[in-house]
C-alpha positions as CSV (number, residue, x, y, z in Angstrom):
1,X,9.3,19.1,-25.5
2,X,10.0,16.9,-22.2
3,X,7.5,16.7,-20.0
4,X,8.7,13.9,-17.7
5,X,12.1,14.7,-15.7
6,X,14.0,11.6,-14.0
7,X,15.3,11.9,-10.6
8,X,18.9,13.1,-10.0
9,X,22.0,10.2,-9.5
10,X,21.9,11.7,-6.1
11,X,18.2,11.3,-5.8
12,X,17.7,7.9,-7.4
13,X,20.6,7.1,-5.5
14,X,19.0,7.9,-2.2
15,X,15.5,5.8,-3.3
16,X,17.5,2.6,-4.5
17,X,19.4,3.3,-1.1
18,X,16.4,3.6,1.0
19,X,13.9,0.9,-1.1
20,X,16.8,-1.8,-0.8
21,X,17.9,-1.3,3.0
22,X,13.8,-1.4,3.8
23,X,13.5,-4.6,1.9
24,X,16.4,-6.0,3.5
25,X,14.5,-4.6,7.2
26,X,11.4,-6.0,6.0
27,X,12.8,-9.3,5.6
28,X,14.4,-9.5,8.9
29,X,11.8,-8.6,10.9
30,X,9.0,-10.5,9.0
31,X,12.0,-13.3,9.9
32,X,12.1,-12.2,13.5
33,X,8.3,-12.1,14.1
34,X,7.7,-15.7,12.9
35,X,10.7,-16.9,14.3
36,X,11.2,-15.4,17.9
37,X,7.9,-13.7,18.8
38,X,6.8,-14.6,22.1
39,X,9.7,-16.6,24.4
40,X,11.7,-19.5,25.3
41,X,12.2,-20.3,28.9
42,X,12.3,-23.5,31.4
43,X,8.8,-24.7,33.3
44,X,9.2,-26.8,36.5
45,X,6.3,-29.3,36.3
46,X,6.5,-32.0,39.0
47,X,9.8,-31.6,40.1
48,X,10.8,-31.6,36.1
49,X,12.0,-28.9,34.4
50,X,10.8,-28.6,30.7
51,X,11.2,-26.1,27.8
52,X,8.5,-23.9,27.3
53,X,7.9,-21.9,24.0
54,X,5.0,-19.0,24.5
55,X,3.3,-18.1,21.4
56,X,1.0,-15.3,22.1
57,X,0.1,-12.5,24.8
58,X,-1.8,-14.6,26.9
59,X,0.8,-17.2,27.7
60,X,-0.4,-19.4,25.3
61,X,2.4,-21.9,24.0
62,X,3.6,-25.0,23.8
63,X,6.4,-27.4,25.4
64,X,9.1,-28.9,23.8
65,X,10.2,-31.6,26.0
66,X,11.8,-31.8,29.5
67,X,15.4,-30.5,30.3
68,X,18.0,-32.7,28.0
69,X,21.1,-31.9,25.8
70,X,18.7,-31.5,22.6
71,X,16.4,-28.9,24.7
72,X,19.3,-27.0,26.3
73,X,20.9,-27.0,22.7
74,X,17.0,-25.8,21.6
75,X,17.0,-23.2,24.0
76,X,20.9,-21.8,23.4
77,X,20.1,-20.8,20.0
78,X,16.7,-19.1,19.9
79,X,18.2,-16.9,22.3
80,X,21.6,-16.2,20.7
81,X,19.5,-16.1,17.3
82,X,17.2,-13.8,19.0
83,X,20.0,-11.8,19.8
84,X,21.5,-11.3,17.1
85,X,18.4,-11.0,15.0
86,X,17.2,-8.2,17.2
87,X,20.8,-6.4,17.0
88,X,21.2,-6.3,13.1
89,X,17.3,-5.0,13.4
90,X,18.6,-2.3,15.4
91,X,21.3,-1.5,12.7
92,X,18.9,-1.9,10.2
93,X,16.7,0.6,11.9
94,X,19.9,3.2,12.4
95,X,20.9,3.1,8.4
96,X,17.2,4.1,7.9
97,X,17.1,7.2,9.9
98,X,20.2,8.0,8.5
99,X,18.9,7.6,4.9
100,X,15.6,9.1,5.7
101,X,17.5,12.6,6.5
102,X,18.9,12.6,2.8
103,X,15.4,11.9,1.7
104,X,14.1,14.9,3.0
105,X,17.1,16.8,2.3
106,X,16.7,15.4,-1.5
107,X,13.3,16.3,-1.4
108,X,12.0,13.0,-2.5
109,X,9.9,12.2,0.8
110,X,6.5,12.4,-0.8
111,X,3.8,10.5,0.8
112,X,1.5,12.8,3.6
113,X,2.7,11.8,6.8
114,X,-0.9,10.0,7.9
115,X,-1.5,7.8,4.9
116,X,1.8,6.6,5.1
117,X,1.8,5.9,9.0
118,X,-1.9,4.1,7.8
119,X,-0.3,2.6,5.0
120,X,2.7,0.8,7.1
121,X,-0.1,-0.4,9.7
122,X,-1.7,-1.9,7.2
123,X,1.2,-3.6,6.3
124,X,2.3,-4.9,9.5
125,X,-1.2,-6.2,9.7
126,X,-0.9,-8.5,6.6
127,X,-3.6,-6.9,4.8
128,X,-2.3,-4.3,2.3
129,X,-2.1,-6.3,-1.2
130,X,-3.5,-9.0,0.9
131,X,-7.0,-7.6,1.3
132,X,-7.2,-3.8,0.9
133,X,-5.2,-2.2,-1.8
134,X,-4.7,1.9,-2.6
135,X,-6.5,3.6,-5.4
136,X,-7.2,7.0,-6.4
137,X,-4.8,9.8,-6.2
138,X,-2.6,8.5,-3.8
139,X,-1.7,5.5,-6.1
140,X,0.4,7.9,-8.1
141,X,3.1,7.5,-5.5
142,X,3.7,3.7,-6.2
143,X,3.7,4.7,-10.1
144,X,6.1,7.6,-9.5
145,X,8.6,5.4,-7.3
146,X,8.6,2.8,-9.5
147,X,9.4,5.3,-12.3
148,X,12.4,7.1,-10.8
149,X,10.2,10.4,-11.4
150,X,7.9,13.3,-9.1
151,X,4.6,14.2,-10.0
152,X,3.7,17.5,-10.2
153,X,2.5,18.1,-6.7
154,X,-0.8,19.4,-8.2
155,X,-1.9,16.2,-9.3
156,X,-1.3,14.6,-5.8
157,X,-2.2,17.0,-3.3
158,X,-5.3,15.1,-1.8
159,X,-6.8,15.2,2.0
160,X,-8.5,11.8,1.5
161,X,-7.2,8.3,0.9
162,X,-9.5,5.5,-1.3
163,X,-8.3,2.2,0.0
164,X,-9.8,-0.8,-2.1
165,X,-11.6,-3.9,-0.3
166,X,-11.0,-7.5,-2.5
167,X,-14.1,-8.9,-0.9
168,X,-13.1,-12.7,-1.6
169,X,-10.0,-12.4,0.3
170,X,-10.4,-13.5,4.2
171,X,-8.6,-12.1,7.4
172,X,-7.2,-15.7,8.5
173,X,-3.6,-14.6,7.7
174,X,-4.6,-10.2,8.9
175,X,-2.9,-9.1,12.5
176,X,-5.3,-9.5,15.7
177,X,-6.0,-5.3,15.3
178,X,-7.9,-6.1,12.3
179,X,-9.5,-9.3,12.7
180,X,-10.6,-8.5,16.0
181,X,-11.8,-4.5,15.9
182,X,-11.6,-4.5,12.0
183,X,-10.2,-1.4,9.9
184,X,-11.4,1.3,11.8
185,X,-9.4,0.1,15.0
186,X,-6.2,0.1,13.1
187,X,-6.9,3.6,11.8
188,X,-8.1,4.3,15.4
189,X,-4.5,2.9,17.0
190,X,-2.8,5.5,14.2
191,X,-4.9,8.2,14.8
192,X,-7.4,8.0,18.0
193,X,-9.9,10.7,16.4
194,X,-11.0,8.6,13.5
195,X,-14.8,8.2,13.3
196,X,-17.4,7.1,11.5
197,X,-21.3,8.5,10.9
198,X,-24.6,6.5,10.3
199,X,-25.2,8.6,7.0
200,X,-21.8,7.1,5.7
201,X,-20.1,4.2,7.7
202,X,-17.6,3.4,4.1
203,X,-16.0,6.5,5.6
204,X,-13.7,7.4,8.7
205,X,-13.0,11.0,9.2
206,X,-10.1,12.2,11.8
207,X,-10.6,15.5,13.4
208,X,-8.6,17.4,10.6
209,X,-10.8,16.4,7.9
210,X,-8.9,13.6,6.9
211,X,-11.3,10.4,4.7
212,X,-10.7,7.6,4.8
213,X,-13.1,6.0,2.1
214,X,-13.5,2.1,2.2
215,X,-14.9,0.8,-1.5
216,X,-15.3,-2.6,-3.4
217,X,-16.9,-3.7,-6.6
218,X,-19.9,-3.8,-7.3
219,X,-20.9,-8.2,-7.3
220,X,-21.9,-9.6,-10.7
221,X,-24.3,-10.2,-10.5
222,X,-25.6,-7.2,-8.6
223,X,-27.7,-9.2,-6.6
224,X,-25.0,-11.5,-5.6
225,X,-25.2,-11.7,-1.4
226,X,-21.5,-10.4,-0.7
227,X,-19.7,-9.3,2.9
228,X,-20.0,-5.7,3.3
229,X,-17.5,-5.8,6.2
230,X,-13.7,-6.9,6.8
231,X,-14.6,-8.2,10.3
232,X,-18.0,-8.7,12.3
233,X,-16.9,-6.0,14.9
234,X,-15.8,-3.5,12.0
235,X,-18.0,0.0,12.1
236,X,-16.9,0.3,8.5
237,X,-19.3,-0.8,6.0
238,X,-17.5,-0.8,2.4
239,X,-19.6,1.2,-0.2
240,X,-19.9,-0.9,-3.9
241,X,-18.9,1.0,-6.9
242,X,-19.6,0.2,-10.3
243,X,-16.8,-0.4,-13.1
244,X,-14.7,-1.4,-9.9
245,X,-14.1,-5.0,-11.1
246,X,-11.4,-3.6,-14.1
247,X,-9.1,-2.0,-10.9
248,X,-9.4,-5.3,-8.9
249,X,-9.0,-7.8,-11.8
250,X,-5.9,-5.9,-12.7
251,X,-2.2,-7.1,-11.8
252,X,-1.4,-5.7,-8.1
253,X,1.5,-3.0,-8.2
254,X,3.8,-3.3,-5.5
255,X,6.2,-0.3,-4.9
256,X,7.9,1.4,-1.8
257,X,7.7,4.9,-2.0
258,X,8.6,7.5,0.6
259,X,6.6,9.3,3.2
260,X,7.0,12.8,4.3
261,X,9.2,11.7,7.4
262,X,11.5,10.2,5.0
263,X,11.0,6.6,6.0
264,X,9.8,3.7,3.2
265,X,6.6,3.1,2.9
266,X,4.8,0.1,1.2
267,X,2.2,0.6,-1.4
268,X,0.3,-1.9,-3.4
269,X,-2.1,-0.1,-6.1
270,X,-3.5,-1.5,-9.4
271,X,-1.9,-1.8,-12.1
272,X,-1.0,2.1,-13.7
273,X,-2.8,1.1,-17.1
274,X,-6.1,0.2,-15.2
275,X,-5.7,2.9,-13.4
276,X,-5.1,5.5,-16.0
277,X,-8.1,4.1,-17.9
278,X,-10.4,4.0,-15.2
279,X,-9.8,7.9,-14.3
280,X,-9.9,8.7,-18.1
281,X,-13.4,6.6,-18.0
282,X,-14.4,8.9,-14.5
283,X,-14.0,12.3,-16.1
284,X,-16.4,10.9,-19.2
285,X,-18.9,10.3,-16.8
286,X,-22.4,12.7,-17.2
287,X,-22.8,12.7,-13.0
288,X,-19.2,13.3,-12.2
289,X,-18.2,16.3,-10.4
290,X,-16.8,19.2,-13.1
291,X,-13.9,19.6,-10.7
292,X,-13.1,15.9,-10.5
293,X,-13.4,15.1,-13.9
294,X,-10.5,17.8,-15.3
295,X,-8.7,16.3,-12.3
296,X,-9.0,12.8,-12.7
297,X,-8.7,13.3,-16.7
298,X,-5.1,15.2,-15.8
299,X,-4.4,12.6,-14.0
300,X,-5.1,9.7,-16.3
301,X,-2.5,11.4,-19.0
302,X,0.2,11.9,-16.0
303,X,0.3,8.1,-15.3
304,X,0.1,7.3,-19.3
305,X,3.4,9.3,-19.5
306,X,5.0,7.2,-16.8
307,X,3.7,3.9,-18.6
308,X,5.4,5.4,-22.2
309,X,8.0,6.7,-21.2
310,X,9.7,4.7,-18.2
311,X,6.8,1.9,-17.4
312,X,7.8,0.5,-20.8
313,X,7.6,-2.8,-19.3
314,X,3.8,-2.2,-19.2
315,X,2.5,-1.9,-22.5
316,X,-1.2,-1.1,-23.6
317,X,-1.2,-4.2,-25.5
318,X,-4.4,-6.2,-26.8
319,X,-4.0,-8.9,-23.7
320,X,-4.1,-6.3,-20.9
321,X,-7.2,-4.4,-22.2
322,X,-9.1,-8.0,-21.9
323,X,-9.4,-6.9,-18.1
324,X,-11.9,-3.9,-18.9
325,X,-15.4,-3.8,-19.8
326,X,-15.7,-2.8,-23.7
327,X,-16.8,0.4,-23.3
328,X,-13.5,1.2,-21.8
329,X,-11.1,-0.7,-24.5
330,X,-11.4,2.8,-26.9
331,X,-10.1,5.1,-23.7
332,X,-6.3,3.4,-24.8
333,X,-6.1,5.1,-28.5
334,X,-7.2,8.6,-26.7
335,X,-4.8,7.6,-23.6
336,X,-1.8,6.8,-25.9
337,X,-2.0,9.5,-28.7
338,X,-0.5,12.8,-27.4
339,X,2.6,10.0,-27.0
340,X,2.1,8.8,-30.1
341,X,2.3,11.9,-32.2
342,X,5.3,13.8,-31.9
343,X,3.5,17.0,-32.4
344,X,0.6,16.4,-29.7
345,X,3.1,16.7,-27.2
346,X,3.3,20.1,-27.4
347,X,0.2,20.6,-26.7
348,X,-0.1,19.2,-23.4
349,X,-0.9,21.7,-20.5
350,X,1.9,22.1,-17.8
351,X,-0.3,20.1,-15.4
352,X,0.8,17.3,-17.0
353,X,4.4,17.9,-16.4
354,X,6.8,15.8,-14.3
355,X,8.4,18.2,-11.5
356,X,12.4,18.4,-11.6
């Protein structure tokens, strides 16, 4: 018996659609930002005009030489460029709408609405993949994009998002929102009502109910002196977790899935194989919530299927279980058998099935 159904042509027709006009958006407008943020315009200085290029808010910029052929010739293109740049944007922008309607119609707009509106202003800050990447439940929607396949709903229904701190990366390269104000000001300027409390400051909660938990590994050695905070001015204080270092050692896993609204949106989560062993590792553990563990053991086998089945690039091979400690090296055999045997398949409950 199946228990792993492929999107429809139409359906993966829509994702390629949508994933390849994104990338193509993406591209421009990374294009437009470090090419024709800020202006171009003429200074007088002394009775001289020159070429002035602002590069920030502020009026900050630089000039590029009184008024000549070459500046005139300077000036002619970054506004025709600009132009044009900022007119195929706008085409780009209409195809997307467009093909985010027949992803809701196609019922393949998956990711909640907030963590994906969190998840692209992390990405236009330059720090998803950079310096925070997604784990727990809602790194099943990278796995299934990447797959062609939808998760039973079941095992991705969450009101919470885990987002991953890689506490040797810097914020030199992260958008002024969070090098200035740190990640609870970009979740703040996505949703006003985030807090934080004393008793837990890893965690911003929005008046709904909605976590935000902010994690890391735990330094080895323990006593290592580490940052506990993406910025000075952040109210967030990353919590350290144990048996972290597997999930951040691991190969990053880009995808675009879809949000709810039907528009793209970028997620970088570990690899699935470190993430399938890690949750099969969490529901072993004595202390782990009874509810959790069934959950997170449901889900381990769910994102082993993808890996068989259609993550075949991916294998559980001897040189990608050198990542995790050895106490987590046996998890693979128990991961990889109901696949294995023919007959164990059978056998799995309907949780673990892939939704038509």
């Amino acid at each position: 018996m199946e228990y792993s159904s492929a999107l429809s042509n139409l359906q993966s027709r829509q994702q390629i659609d949508i994933s390849q006009t994104y990338q193509s958006w993406r591209h421009l407008s990374e294009h437009y930002r470090a090419s024709y943020a800020g202006g171009m315009g003429w200074k007088s200085i002394g009775g001289k005009d020159y070429l002035y290029r602002v590069t920030n808010r502020t009026g900050g910029g630089r000039s590029l030489g009184p008024r000549a052929l070459a500046t005139e010739d300077i000036y002619e293109k970054f506004h025709s460029g600009k132009l044009k740049t900022k007119a195929r944007l706008k085409d780009l922008s209409a195809s997307l709408a467009i093909l985010a309607g027949g992803a809701r119609a196609g019922k393949i707009a998956r990711v909640p609405r907030l963590t994906a509106n969190i998840l692209r202003k992390l990405d236009e800050q330059n720090v998803l993949g950079r310096n925070l990447i997604v784990i727990g439940t809602n790194a099943a929607y990278a796995y299934e994009a990447a797959a062609g396949c939808l998760l039973d709903t079941g095992l991705t229904a969450t009101t919470d998002c885990d987002l991953m701190w890689d506490a040797r990366s810097t914020l030199r390269l992260a958008g002024p929102e969070m090098r200035n104000g740190g990640l609870l000001a970009v979740l703040q300027s996505v949703d006003k009502s985030f807090q934080t409390y004393n008793a837990s400051a890893f965690c911003a909660v929005n008046s709904s109910g909605f976590m935000i938990d902010l994690v890391k590994a735990t330094p080895i050695p323990p006593w290592k002196n580490e940052r506990s905070k993406l910025s000075e001015q952040d109210a967030m204080t990353a919590s350290e977790i144990v048996n972290l270092k597997s999930m951040l050692a691991s190969p990053k896993f880009v995808a675009t899935a879809i949000g709810e609204d039907g528009f793209p949106v970028p997620m970088v989560a570990p690899d699935p194989r470190a993430f399938a062993i890690y949750k099969l590792f969490l529901s072993s553990q004595s202390d782990r919530d009874p509810t959790k563990k069934d959950r997170d053991r449901r889900q381990a086998f769910a994102v082993t299927e993808l890996i068989e089945k259609r993550l075949t690039h991916l294998p559980f091979d001897n040189k990608s279980q050198l990542i995790f400690p050895v106490e987590m090296r046996g998890l693979v055999d128990e991961l990889r058998q109901p696949f294995i045997d023919g007959n164990g398949r059978d056998d799995l409950p309907d949780a673990f099935k892939i939704a038509p």
